[in-house]
Every structure is written in structure tokens, then in C-alpha cells.
C-alpha positions in Angstrom: 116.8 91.1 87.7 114.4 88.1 87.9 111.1 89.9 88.3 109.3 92.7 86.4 110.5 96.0 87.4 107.4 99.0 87.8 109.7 101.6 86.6 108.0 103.5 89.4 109.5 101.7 92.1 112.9 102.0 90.3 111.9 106.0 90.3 111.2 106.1 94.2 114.9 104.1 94.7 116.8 105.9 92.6 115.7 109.2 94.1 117.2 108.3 97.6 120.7 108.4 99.3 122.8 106.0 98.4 122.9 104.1 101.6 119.1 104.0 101.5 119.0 103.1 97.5 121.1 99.7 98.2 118.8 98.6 101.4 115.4 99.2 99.4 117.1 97.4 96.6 118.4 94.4 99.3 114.4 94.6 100.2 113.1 94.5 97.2 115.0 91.3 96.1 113.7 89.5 99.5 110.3 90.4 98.6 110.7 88.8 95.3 112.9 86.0 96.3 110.2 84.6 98.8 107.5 84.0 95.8 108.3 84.6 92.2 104.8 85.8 91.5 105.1 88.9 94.0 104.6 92.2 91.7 105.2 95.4 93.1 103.3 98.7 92.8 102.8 101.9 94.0 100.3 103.2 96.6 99.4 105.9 99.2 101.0 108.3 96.7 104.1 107.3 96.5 105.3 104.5 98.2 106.5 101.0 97.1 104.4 98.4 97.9 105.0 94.3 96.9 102.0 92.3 96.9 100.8 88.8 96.2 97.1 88.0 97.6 97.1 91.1 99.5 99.5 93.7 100.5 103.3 91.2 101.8 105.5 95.0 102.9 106.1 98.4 101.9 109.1 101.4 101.9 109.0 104.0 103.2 112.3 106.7 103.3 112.7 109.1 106.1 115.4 111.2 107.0 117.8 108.7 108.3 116.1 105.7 108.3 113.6 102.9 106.5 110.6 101.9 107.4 109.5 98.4 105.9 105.8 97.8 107.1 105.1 94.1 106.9 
């Protein structure tokens, strides 16, 4: 891992099906990849959010899918 984790994010992955745990995770790293100053939080409750001058995408699980809101 080459960022800082928020152990709340990890908490929101780690809850979710497999298949959706290694997509958010795939996410995540993009997110982080494209700046090394993006930090990630947690907002609206509950979901992941990575910012860096303002909000860059967000998770959301459903049922059978992900949403990434750019």
C-alpha cells in the first residue's frame, strides 16, 4: 500500500462480497495512482469518498453492482 489507509474505508470493503471487495480495492488504487496526495474519507454516512481539491469519485455497493460517481 502506497497511500494512507482510513481504516474506515478498509471497514466499508471488507464488509462486501468478494467480487465487490476486489473491484473497490482495483478503484481505490486508481484513485490513488492518479495523484499521490489523494486521501480518502468517509461521507454521506457511509460511503468512500477520495478527494484532492474537492470531491475526484466515490463507492457505492448495491446488490449486484458498483456505483463509482466521478
Amino acid at each position: 500500500m502506497r497511500f494512507v489507509a482510513d481504516p474506515r474505508v478498509d471497514a466499508y470493503i471488507d464488509a462486501l462480497p468478494h467480487w465487490q471487495q476486489s473491484f473497490c480495492r482495483e478503484v481505490r488504487d486508481l484513485a490513488h495512482d492518479a495523484d499521490p496526495e489523494v486521501s480518502e474519507t468517509i461521507k454521506r454516512a457511509n460511503r468512500p469518498y477520495f478527494v484532492l481539491q474537492g470531491n475526484i469519485c466515490a463507492l457505492q455497493a448495491a446488490k449486484d453492482h458498483v456505483n463509482i460517481f466521478l
